[in-house]
N, C-alpha and C positions, 0 to 999 in steps of 0.2 A: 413318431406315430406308427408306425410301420415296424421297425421293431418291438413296440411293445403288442402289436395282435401279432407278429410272429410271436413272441415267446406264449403268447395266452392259448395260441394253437398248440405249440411243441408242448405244451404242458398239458394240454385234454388229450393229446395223442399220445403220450407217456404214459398218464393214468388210462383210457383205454387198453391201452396193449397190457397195462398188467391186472386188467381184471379177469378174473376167470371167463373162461368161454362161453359159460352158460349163464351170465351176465351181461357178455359183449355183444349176441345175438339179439335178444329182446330190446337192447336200447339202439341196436342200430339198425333195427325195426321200425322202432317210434319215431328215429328221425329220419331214415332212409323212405319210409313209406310217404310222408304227406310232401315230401321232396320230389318225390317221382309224381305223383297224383298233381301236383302244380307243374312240374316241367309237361308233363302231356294234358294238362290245361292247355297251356299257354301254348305249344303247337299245334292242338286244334283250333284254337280262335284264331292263329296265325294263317292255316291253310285256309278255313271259311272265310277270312278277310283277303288271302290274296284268291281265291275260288269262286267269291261272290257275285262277278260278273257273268263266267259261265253258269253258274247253279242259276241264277234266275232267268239266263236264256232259254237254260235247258226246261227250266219246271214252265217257261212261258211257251213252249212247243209242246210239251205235253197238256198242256190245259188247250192249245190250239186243236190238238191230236184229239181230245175228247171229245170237243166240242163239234168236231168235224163226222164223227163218229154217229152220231145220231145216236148215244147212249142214253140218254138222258130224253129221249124223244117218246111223246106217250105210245101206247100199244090200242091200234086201231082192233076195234071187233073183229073187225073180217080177219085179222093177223093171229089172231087166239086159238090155239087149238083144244078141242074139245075134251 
């Protein structure tokens, strides 16, 4: 098993190396791109899952912060300037 995807490798790597260069950019574009776009997937849903304990502390002091704030408190007459 094992030698037969090394040789299926050696052999896309041999045809690779002998295509012309401006052949060998554009397809290792098409596979290098969506390869990167999933690896930094998959480490950002790894940091928010190991992050998730502090992010919801942190956003539950700030909704404390707010609240404490009196921002959201209606505006008395007498407070309105003319």
């Amino acid at each position: 098993m094992a030698d037969g995807i090394a040789t299926v490798v050696d052999a896309v790597e041999s045809w690779l190396v002998l295509l012309p260069l401006i052949l060998q950019i554009p397809l290792l574009l098409v596979v290098l791109l969506p390869v990167a776009w999933g690896v930094s997937w998959l480490i950002d849903r790894l940091v928010e899952f190991g992050l998730r304990r502090h992010t919801l502390r942190s956003e539950r002091e700030v909704d404390a912060d707010l609240a404490g704030s009196g921002s959201d408190a209606p505006i008395i007459e007498s407070e309105r300037t003319p």
